[in-house]
DRENPA-3360 file (N, C-alpha, C; in nm, 2 decimals, always signed):
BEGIN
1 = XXXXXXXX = +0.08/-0.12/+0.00/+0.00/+0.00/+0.00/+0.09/+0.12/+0.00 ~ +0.06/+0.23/-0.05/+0.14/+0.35/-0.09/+0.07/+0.44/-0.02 ~ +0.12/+0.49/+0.08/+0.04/+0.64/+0.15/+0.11/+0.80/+0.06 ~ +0.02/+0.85/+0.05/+0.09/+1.00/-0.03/+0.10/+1.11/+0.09 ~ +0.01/+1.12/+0.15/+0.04/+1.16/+0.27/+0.02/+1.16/+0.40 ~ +0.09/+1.20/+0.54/+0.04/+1.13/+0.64/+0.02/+1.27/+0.73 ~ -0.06/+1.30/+0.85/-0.10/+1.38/+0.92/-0.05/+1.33/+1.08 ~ +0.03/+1.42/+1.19/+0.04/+1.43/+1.26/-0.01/+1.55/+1.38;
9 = XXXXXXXX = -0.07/+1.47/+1.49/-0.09/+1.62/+1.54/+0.00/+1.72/+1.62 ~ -0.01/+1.80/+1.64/+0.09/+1.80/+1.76/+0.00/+1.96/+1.84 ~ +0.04/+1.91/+2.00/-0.03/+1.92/+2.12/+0.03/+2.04/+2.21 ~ +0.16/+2.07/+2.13/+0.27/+2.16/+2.24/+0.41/+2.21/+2.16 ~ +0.43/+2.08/+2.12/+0.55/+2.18/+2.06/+0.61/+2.05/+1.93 ~ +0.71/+2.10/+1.88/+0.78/+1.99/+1.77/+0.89/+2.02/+1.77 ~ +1.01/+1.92/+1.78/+1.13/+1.95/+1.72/+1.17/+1.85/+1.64 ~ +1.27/+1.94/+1.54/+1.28/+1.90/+1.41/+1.47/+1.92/+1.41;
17 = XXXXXXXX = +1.49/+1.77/+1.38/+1.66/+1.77/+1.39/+1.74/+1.77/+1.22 ~ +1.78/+1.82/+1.15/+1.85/+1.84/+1.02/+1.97/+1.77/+1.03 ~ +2.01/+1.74/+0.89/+2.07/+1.66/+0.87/+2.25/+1.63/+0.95 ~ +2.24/+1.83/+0.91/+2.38/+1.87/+0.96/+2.39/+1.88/+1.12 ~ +2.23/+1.87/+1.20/+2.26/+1.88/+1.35/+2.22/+2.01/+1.33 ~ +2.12/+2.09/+1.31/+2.08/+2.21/+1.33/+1.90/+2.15/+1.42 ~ +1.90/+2.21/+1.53/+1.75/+2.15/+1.61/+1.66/+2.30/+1.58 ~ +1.55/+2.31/+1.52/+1.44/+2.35/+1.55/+1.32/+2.36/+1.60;
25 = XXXXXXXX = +1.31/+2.44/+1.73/+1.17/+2.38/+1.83/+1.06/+2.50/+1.76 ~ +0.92/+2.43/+1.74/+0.83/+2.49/+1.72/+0.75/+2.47/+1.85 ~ +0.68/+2.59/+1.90/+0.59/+2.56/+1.97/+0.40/+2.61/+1.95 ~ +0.37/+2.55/+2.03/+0.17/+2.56/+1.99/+0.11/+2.42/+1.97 ~ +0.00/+2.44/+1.91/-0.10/+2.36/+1.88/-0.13/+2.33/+1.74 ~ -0.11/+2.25/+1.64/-0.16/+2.17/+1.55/-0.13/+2.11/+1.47 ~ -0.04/+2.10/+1.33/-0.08/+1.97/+1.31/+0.06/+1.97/+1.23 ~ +0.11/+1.81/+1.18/+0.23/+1.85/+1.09/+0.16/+1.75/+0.96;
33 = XXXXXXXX = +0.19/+1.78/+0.83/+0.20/+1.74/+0.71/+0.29/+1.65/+0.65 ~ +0.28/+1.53/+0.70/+0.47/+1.46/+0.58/+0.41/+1.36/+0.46 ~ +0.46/+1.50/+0.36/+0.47/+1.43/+0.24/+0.55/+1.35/+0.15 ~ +0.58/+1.32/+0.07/+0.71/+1.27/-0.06/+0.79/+1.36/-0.02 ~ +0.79/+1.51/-0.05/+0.90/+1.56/-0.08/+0.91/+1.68/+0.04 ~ +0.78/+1.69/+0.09/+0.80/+1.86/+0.20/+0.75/+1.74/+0.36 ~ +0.81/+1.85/+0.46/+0.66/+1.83/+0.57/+0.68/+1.96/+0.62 ~ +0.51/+1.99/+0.56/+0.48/+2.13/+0.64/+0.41/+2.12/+0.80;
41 = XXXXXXXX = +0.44/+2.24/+0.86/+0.42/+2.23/+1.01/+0.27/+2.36/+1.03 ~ +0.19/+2.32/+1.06/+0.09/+2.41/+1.08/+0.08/+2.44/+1.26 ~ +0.09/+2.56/+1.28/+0.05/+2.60/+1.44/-0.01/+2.72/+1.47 ~ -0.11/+2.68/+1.60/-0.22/+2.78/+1.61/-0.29/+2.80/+1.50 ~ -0.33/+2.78/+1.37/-0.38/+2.80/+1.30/-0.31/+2.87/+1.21 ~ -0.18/+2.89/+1.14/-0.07/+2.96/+1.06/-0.01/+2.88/+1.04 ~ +0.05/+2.93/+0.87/+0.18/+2.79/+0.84/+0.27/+2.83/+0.90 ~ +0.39/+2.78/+0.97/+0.51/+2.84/+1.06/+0.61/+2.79/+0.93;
49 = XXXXXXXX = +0.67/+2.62/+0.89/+0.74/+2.62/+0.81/+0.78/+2.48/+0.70 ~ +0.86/+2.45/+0.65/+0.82/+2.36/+0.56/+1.00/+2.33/+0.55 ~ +0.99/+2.19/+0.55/+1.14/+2.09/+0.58/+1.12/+1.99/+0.44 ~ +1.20/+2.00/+0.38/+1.23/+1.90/+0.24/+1.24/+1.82/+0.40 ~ +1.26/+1.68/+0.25/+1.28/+1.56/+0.34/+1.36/+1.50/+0.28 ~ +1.47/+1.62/+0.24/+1.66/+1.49/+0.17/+1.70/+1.58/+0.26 ~ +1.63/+1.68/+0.38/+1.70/+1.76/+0.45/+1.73/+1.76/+0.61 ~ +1.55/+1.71/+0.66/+1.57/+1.67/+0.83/+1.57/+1.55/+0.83;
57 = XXXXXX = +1.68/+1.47/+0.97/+1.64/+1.40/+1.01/+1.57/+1.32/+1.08 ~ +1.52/+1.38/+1.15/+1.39/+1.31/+1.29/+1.32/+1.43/+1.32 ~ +1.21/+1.38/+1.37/+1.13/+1.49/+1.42/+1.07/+1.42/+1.57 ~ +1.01/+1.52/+1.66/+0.99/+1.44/+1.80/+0.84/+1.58/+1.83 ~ +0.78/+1.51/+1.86/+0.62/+1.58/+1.88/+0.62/+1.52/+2.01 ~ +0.52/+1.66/+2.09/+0.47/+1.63/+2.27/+0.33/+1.67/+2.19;
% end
């Protein structure tokens, strides 16, 4: 089965670790996007930012 995209929520905050070791903490409420090629981060209701994905490594949601 092929998923094209998946939905995450998130409750508080998200950090997002890059390839080179650069950590970015988002904080708030709602939701992340990971697709093929992007995962965008939606909070409080605003897009905050958008991560290729040949670029972060892990991401960790509370």
């Amino acid at each position: 089965m092929y998923i094209d995209r998946c939905e995450f929520p998130i409750q508080e905050r998200i950090e997002v670790t890059t390839k080179n070791n650069r950590v970015y903490v988002f904080e708030g409420e709602g939701i992340v996007y990971f697709g093929k090629k992007y995962m965008d981060i939606f909070l409080d209701g605003a897009y905050v930012a958008r991560f290729d994905t040949d670029v972060f490594a892990s991401f960790e949601i509370d």
